[in-house]
CHARMM-style PDB file with segment names, atoms N, HN, CA, C and O in Angstrom:
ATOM      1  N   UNK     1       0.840  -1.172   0.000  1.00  0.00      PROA
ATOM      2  CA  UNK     1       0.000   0.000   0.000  1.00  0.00      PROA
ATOM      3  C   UNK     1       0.890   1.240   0.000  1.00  0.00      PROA
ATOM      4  O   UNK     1       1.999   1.217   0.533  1.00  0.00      PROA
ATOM      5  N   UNK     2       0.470   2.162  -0.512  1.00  0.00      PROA
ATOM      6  HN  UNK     2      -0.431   2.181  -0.945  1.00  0.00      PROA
ATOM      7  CA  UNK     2       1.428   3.358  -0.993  1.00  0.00      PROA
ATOM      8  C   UNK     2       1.189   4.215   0.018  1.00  0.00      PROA
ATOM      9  O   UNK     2       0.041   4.138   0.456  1.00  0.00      PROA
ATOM     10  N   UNK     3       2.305   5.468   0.836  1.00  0.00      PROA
ATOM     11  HN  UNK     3       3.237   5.530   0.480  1.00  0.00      PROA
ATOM     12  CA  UNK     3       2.206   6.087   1.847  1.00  0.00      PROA
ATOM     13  C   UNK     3       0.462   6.821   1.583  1.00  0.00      PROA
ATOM     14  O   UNK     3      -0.381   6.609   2.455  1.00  0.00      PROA
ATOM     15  N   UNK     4       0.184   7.449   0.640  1.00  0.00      PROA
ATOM     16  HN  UNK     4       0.868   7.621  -0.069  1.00  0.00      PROA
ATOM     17  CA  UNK     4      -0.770   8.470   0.345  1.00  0.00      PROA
ATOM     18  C   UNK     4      -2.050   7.668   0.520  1.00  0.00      PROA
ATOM     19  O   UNK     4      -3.102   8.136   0.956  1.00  0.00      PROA
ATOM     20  N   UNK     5      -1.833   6.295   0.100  1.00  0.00      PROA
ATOM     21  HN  UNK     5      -0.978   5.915  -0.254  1.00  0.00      PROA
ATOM     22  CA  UNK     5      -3.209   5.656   0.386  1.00  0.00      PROA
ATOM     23  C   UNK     5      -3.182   5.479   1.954  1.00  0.00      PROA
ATOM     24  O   UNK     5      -4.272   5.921   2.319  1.00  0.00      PROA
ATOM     25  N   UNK     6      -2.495   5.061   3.042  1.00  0.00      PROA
ATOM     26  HN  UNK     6      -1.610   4.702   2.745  1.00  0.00      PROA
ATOM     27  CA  UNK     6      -2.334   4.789   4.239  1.00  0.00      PROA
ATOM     28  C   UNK     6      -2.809   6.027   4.411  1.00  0.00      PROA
ATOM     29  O   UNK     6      -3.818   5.989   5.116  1.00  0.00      PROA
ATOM     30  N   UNK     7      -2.484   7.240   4.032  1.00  0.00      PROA
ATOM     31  HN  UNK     7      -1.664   7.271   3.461  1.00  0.00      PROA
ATOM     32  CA  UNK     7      -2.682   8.763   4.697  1.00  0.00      PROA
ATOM     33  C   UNK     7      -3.931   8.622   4.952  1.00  0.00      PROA
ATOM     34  O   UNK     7      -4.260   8.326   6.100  1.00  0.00      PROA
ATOM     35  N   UNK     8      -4.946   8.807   3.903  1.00  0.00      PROA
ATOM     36  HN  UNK     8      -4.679   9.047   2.969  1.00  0.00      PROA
ATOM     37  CA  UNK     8      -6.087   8.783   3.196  1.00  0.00      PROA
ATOM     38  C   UNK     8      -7.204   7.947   4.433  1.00  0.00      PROA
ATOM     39  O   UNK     8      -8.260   8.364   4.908  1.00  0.00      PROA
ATOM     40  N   UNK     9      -6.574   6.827   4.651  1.00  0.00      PROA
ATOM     41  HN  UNK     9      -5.716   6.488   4.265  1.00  0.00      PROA
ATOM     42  CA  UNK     9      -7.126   5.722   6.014  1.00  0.00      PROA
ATOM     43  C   UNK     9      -7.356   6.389   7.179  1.00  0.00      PROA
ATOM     44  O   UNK     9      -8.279   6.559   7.975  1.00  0.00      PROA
ATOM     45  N   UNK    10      -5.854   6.816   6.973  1.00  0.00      PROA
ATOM     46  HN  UNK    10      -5.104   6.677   6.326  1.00  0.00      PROA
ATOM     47  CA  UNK    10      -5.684   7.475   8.846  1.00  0.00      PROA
ATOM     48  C   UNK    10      -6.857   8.836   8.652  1.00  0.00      PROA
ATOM     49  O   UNK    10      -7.938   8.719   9.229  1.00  0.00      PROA
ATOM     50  N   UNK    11      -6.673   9.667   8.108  1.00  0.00      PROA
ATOM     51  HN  UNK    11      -5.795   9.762   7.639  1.00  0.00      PROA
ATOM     52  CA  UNK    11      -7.377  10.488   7.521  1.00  0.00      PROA
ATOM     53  C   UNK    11      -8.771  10.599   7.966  1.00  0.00      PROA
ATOM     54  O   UNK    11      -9.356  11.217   8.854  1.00  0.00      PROA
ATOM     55  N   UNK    12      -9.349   9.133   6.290  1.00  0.00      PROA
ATOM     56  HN  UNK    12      -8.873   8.631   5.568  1.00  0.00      PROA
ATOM     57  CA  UNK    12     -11.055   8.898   6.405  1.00  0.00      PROA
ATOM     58  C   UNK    12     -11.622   8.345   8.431  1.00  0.00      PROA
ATOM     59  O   UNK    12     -12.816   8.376   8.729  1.00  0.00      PROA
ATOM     60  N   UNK    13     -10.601   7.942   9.428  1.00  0.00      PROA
ATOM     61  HN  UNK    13      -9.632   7.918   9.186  1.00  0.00      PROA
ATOM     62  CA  UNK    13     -10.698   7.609  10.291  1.00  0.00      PROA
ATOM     63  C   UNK    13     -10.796   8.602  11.792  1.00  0.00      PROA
ATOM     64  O   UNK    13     -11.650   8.624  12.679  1.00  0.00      PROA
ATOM     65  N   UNK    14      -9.477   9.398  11.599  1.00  0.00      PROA
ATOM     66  HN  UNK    14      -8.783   9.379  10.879  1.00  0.00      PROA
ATOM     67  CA  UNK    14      -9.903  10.232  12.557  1.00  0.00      PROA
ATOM     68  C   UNK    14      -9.866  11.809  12.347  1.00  0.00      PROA
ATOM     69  O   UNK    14      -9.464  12.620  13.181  1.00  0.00      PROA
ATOM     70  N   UNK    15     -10.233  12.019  11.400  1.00  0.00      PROA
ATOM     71  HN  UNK    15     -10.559  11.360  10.723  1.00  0.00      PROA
ATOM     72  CA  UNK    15     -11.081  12.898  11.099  1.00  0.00      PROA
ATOM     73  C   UNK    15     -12.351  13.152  11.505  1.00  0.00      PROA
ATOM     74  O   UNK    15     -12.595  14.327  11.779  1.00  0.00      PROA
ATOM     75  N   UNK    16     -13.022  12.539  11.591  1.00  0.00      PROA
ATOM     76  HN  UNK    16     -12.823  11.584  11.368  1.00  0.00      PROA
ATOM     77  CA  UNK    16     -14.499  12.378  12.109  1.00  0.00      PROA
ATOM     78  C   UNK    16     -14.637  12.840  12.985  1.00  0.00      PROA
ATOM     79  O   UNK    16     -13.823  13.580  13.538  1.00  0.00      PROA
ATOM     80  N   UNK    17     -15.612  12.566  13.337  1.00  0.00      PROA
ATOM     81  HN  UNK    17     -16.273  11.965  12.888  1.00  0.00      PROA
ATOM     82  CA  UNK    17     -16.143  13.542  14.809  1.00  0.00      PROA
ATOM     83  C   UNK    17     -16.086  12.258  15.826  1.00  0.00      PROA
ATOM     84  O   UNK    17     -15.748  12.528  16.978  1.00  0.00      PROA
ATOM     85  N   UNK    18     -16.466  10.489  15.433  1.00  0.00      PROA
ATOM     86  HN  UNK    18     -16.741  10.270  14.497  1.00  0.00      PROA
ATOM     87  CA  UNK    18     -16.062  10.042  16.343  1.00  0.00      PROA
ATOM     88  C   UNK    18     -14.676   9.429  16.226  1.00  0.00      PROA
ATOM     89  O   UNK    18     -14.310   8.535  16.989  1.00  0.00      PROA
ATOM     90  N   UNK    19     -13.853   9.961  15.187  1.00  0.00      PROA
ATOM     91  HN  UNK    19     -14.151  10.687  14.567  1.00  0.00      PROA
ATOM     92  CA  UNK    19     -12.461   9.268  15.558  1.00  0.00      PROA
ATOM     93  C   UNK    19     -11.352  10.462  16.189  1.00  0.00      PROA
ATOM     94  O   UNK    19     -10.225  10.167  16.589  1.00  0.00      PROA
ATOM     95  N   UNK    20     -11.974  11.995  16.189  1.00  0.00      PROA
ATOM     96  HN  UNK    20     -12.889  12.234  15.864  1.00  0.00      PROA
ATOM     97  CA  UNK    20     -11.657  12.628  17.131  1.00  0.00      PROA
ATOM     98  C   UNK    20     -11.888  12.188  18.725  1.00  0.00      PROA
ATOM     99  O   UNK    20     -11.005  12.189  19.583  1.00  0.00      PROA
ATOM    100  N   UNK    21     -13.055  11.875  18.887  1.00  0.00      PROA
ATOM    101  HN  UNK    21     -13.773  11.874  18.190  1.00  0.00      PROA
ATOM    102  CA  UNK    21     -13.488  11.445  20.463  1.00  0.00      PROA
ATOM    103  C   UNK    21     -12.401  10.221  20.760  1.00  0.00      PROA
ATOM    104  O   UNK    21     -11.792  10.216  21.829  1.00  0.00      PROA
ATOM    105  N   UNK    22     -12.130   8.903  19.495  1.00  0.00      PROA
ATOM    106  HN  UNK    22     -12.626   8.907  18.627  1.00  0.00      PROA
ATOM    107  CA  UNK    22     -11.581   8.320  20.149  1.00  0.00      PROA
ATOM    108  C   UNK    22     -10.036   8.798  20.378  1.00  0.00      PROA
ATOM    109  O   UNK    22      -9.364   8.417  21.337  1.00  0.00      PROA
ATOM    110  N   UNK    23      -9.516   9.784  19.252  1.00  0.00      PROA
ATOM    111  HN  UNK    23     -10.062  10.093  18.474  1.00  0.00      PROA
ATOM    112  CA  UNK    23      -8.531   9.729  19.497  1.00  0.00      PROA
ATOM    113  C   UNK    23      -7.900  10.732  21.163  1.00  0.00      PROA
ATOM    114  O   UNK    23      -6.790  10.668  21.692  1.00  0.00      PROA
ATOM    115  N   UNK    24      -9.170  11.597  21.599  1.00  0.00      PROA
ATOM    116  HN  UNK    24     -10.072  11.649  21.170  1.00  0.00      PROA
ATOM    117  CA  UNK    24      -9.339  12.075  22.676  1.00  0.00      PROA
ATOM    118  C   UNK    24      -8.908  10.991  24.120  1.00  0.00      PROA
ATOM    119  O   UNK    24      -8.067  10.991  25.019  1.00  0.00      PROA
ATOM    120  N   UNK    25      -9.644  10.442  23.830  1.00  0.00      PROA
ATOM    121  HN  UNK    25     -10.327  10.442  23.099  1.00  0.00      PROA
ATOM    122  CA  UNK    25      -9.554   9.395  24.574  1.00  0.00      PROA
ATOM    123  C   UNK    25      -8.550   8.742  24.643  1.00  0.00      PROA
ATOM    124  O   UNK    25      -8.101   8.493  25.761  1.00  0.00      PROA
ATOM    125  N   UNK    26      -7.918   8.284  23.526  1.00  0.00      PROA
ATOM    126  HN  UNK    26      -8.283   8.487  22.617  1.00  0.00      PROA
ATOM    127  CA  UNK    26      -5.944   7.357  23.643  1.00  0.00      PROA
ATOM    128  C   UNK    26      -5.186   8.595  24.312  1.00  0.00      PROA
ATOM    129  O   UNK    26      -4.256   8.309  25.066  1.00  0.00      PROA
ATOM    130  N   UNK    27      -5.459   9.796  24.131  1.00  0.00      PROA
ATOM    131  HN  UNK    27      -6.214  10.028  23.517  1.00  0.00      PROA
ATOM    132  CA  UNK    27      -4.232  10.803  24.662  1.00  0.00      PROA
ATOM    133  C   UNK    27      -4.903  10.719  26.127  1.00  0.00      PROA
ATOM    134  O   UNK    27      -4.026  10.356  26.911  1.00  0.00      PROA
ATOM    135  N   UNK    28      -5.751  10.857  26.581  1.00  0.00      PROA
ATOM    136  HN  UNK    28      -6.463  11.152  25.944  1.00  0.00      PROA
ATOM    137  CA  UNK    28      -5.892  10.573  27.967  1.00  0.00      PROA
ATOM    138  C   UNK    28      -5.717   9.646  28.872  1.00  0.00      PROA
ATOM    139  O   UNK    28      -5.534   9.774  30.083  1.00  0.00      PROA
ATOM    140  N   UNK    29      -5.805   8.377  27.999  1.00  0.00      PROA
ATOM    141  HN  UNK    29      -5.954   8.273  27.015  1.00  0.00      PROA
ATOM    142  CA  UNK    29      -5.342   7.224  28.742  1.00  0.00      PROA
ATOM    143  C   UNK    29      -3.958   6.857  28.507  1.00  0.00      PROA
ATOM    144  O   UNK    29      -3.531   5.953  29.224  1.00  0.00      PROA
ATOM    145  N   UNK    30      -3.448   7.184  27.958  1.00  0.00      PROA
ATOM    146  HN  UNK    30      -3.795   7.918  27.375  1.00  0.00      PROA
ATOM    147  CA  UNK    30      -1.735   7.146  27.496  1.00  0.00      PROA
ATOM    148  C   UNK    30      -0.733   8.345  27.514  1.00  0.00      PROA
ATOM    149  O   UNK    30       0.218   8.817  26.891  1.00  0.00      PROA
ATOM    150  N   UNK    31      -1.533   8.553  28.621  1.00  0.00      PROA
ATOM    151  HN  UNK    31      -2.305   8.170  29.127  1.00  0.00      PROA
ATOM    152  CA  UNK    31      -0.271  10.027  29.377  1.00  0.00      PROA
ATOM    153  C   UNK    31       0.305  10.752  28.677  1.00  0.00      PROA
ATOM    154  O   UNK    31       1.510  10.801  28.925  1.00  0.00      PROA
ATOM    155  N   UNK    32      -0.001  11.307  27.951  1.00  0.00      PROA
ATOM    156  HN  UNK    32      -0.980  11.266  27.750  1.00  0.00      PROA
ATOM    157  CA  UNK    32       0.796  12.075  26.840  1.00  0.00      PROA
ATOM    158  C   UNK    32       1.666  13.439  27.205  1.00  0.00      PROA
ATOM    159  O   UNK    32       2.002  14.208  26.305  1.00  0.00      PROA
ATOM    160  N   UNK    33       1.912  13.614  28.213  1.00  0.00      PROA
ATOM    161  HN  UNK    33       1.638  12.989  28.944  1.00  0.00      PROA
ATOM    162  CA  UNK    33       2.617  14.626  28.882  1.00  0.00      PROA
ATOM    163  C   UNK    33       3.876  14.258  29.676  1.00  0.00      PROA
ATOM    164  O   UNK    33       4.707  15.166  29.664  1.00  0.00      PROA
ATOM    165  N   UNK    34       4.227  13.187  30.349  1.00  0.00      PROA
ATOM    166  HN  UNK    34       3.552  12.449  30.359  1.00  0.00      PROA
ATOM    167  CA  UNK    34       4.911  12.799  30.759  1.00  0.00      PROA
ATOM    168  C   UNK    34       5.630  11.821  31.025  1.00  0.00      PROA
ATOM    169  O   UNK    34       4.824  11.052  31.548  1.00  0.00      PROA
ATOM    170  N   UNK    35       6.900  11.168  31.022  1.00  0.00      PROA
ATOM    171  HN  UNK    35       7.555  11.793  30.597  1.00  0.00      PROA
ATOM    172  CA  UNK    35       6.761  10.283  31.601  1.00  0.00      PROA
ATOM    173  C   UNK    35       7.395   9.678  32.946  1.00  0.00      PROA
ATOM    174  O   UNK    35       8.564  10.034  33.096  1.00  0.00      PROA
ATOM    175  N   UNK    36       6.913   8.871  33.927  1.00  0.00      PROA
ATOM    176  HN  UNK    36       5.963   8.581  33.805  1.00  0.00      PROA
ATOM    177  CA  UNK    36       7.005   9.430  35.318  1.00  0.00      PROA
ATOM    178  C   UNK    36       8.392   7.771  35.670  1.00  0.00      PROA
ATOM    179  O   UNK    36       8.505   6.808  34.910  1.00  0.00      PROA
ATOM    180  N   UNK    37       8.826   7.886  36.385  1.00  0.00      PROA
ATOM    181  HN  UNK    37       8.735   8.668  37.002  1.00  0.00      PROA
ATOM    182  CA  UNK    37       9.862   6.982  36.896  1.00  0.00      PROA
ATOM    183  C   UNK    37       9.272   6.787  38.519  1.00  0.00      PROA
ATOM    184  O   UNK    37       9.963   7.213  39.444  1.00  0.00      PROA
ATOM    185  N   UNK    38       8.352   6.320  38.708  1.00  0.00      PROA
ATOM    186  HN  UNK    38       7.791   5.974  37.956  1.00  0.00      PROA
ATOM    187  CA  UNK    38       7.966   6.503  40.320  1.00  0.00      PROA
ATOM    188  C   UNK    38       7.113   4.716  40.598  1.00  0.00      PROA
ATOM    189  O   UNK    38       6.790   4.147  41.640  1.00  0.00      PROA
ATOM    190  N   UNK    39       6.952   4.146  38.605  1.00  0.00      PROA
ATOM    191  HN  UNK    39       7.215   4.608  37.758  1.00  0.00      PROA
ATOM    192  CA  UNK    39       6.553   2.393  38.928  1.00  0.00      PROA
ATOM    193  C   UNK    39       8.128   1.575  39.471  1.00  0.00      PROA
ATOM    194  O   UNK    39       9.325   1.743  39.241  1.00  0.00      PROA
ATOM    195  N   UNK    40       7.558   0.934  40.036  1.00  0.00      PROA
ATOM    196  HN  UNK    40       6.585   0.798  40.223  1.00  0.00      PROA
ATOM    197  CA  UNK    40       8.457  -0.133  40.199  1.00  0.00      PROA
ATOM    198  C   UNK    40       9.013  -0.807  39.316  1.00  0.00      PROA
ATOM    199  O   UNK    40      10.204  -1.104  39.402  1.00  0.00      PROA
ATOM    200  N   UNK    41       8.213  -1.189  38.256  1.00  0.00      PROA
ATOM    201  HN  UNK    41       7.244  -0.948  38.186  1.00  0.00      PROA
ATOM    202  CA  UNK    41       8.502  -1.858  37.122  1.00  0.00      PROA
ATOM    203  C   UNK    41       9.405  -0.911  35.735  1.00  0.00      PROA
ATOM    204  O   UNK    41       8.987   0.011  35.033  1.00  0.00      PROA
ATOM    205  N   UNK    42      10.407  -1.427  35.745  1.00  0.00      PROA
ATOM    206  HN  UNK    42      10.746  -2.175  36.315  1.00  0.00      PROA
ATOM    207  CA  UNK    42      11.734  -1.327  35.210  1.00  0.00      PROA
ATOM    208  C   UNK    42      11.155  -0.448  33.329  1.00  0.00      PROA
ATOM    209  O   UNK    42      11.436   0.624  32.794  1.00  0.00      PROA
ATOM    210  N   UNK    43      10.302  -1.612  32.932  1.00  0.00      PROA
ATOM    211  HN  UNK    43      10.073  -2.483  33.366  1.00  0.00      PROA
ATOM    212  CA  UNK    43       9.655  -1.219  31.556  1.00  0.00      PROA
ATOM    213  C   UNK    43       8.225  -0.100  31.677  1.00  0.00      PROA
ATOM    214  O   UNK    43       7.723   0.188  30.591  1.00  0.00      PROA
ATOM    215  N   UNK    44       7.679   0.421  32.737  1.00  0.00      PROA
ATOM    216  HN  UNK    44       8.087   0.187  33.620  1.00  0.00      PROA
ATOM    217  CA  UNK    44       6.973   1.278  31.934  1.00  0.00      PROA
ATOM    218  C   UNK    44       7.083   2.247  31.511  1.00  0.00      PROA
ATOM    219  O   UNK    44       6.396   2.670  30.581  1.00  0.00      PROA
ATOM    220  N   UNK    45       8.444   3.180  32.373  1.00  0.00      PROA
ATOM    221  HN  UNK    45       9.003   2.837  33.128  1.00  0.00      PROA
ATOM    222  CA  UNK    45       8.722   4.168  31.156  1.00  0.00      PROA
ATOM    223  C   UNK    45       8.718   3.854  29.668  1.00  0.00      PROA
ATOM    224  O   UNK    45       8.140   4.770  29.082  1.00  0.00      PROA
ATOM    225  N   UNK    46       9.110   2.981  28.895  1.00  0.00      PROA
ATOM    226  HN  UNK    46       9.579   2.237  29.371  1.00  0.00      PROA
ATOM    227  CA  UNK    46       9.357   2.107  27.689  1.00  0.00      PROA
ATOM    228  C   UNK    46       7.742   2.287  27.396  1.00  0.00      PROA
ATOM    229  O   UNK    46       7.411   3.206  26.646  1.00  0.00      PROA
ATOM    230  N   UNK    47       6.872   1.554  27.885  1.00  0.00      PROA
ATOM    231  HN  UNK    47       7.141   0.807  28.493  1.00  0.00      PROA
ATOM    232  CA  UNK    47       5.520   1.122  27.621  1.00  0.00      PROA
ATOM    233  C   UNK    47       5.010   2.824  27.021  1.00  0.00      PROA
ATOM    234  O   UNK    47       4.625   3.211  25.918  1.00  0.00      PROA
ATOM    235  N   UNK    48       5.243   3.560  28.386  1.00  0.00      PROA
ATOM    236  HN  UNK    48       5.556   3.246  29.282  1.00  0.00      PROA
ATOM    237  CA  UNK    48       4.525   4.629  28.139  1.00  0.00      PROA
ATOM    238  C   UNK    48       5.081   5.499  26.639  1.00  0.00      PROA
ATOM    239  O   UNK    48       4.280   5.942  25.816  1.00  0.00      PROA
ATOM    240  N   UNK    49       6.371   5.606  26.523  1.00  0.00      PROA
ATOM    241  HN  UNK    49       7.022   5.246  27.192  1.00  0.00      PROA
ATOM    242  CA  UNK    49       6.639   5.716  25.495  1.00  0.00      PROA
ATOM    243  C   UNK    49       6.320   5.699  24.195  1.00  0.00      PROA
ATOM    244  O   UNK    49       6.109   6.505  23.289  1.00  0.00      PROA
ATOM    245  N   UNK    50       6.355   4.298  24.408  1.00  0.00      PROA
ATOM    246  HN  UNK    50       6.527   3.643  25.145  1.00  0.00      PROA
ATOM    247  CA  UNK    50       5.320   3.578  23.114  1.00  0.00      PROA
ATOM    248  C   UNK    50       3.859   3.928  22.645  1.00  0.00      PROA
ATOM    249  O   UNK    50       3.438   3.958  21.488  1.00  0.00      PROA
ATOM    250  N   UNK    51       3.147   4.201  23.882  1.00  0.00      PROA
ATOM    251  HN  UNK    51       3.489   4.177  24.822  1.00  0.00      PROA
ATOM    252  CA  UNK    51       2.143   4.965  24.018  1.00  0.00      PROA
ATOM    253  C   UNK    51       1.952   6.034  23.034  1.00  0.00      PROA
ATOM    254  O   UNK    51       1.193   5.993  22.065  1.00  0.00      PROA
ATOM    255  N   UNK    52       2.823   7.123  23.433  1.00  0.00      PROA
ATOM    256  HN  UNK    52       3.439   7.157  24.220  1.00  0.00      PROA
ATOM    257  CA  UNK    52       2.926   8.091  23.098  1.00  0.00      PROA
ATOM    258  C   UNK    52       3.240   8.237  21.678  1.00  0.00      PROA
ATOM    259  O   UNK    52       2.697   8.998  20.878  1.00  0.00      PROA
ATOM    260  N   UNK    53       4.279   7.329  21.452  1.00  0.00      PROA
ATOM    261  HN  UNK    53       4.720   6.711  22.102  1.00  0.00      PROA
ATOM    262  CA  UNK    53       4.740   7.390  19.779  1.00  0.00      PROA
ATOM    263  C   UNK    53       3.455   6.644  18.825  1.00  0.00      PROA
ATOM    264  O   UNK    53       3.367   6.857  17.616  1.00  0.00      PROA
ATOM    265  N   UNK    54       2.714   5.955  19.404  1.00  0.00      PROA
ATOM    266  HN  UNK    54       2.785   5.782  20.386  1.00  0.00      PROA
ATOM    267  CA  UNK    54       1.460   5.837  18.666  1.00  0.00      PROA
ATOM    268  C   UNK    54       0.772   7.181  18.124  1.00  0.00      PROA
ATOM    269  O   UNK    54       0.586   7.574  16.972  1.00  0.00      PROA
ATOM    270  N   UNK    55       0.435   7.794  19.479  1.00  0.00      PROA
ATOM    271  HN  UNK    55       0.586   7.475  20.414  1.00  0.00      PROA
ATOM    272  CA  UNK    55      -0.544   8.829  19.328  1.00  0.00      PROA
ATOM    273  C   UNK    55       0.302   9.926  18.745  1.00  0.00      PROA
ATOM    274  O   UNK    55      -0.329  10.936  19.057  1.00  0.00      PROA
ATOM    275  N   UNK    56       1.086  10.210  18.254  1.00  0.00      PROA
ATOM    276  HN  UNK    56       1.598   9.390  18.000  1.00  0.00      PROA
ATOM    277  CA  UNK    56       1.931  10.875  17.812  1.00  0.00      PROA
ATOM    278  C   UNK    56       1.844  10.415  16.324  1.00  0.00      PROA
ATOM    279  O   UNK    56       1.293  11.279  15.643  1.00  0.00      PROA
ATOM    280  N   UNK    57       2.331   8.993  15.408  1.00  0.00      PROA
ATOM    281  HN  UNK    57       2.779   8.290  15.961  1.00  0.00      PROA
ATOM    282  CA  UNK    57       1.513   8.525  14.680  1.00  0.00      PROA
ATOM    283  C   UNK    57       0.559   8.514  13.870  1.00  0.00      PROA
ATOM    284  O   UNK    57       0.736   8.563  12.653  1.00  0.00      PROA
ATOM    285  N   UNK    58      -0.616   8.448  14.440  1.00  0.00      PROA
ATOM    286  HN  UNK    58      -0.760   8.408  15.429  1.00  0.00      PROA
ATOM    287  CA  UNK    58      -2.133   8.921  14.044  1.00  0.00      PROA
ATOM    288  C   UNK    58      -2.337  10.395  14.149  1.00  0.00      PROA
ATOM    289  O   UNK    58      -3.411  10.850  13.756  1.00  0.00      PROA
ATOM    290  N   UNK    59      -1.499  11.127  14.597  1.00  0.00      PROA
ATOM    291  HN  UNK    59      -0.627  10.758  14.916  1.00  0.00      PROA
ATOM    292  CA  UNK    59      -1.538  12.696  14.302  1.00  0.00      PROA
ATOM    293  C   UNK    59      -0.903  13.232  13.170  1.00  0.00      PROA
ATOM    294  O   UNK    59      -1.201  14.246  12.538  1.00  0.00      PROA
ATOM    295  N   UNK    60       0.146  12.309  12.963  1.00  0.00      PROA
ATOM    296  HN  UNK    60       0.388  11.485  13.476  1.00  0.00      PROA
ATOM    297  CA  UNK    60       1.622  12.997  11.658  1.00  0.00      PROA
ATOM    298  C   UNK    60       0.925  12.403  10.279  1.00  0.00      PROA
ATOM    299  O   UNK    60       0.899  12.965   9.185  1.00  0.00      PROA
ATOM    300  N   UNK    61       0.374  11.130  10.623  1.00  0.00      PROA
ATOM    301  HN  UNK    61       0.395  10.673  11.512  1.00  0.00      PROA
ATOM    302  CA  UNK    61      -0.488  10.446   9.765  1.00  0.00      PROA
ATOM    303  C   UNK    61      -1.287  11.435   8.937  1.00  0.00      PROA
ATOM    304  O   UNK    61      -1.058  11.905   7.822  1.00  0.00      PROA
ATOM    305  N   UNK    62      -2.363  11.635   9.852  1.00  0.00      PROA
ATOM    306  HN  UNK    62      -2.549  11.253  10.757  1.00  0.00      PROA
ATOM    307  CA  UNK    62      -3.601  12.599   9.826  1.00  0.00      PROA
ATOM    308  C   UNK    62      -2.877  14.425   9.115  1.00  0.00      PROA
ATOM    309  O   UNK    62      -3.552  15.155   8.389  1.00  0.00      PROA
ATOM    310  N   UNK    63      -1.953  14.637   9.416  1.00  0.00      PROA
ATOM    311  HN  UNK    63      -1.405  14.044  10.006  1.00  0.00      PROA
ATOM    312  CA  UNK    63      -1.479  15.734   8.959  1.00  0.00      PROA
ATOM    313  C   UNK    63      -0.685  16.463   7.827  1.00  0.00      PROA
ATOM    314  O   UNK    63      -0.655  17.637   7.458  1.00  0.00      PROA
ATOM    315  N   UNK    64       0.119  15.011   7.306  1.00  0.00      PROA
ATOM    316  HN  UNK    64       0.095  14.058   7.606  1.00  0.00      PROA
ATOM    317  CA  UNK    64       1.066  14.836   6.421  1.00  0.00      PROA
ATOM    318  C   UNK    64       0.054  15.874   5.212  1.00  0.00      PROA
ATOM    319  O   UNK    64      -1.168  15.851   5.066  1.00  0.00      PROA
ATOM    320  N   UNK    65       1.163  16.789   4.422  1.00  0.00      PROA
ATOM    321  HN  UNK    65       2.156  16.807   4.540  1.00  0.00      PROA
ATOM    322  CA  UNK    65       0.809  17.778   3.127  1.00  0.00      PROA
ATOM    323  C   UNK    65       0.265  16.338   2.137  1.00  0.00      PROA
ATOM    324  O   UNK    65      -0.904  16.377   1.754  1.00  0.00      PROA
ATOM    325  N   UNK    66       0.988  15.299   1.810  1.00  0.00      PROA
ATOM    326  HN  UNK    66       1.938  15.268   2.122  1.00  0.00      PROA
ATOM    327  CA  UNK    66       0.572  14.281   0.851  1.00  0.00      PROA
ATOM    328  C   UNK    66      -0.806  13.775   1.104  1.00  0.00      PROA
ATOM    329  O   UNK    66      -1.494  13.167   0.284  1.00  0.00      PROA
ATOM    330  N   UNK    67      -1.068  14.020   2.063  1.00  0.00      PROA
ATOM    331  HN  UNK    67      -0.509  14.514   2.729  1.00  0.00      PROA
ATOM    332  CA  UNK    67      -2.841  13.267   1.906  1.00  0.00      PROA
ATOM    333  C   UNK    67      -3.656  13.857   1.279  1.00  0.00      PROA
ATOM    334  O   UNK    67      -3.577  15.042   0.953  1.00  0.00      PROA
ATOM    335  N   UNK    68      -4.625  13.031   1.010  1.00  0.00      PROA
ATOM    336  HN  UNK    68      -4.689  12.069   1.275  1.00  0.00      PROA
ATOM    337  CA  UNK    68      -5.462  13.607  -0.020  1.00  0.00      PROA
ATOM    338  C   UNK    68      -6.995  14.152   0.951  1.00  0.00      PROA
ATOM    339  O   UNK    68      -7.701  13.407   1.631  1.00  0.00      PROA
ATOM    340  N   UNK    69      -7.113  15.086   0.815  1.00  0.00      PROA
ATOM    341  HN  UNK    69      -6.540  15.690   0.262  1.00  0.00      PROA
ATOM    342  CA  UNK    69      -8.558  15.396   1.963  1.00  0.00      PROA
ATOM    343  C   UNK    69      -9.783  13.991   1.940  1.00  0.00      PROA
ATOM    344  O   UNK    69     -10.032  13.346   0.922  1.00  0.00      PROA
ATOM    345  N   UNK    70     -10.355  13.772   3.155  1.00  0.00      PROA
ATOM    346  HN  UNK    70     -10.154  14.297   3.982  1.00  0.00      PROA
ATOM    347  CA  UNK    70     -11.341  12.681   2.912  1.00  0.00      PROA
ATOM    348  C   UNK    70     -12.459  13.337   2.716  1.00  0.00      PROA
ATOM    349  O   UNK    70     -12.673  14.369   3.353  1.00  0.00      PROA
ATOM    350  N   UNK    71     -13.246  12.915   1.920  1.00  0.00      PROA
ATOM    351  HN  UNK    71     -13.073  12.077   1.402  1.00  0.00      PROA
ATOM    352  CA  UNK    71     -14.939  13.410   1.303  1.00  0.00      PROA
ATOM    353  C   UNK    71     -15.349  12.439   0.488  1.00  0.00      PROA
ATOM    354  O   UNK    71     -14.787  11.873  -0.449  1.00  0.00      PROA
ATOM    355  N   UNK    72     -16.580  12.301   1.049  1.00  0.00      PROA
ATOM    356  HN  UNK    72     -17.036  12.760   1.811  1.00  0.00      PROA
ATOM    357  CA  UNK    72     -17.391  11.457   0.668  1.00  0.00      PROA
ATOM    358  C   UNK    72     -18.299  11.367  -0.206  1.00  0.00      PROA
ATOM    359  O   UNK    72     -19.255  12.113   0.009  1.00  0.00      PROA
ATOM    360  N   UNK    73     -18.388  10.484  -1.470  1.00  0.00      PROA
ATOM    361  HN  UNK    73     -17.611   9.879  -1.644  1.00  0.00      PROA
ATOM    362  CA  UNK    73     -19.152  10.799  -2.451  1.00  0.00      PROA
ATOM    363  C   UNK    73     -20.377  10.653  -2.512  1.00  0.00      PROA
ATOM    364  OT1 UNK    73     -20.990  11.000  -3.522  1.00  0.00      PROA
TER     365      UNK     73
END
């Protein structure tokens, strides 16, 4: 699949009014502000990370000049 068609996906997806809400929702549950060293567990800085570079992702996705606007015929 060619970058512009992937765009186009991410795009026809959260663009919307409910793939805004969801994407509302991943930045709230995936800490997108920080990340804290205070678990015990060795990997969640890492985890949270990962987190973040998702939602980061579906934004650069969604933004890239090469996409083609979504509209519906």
């Amino acid at each position: 699949m060619k970058q512009s068609e992937l765009q186009q996906h991410y795009k026809r997806i959260f663009e919307t009014e409910s793939g805004q809400v969801v994407l509302a929702d991943l930045e709230r549950i995936t800490n997108t502000t920080r990340v804290t060293s205070d678990s015990p567990n060795p990997y969640a800085a890492i985890h949270i990370v990962a987190q973040q570079q998702l939602i980061r992702r579906i934004k650069n996705m969604c933004m890239l000049k090469t996409a083609v606007p979504f509209t519906e015929d």
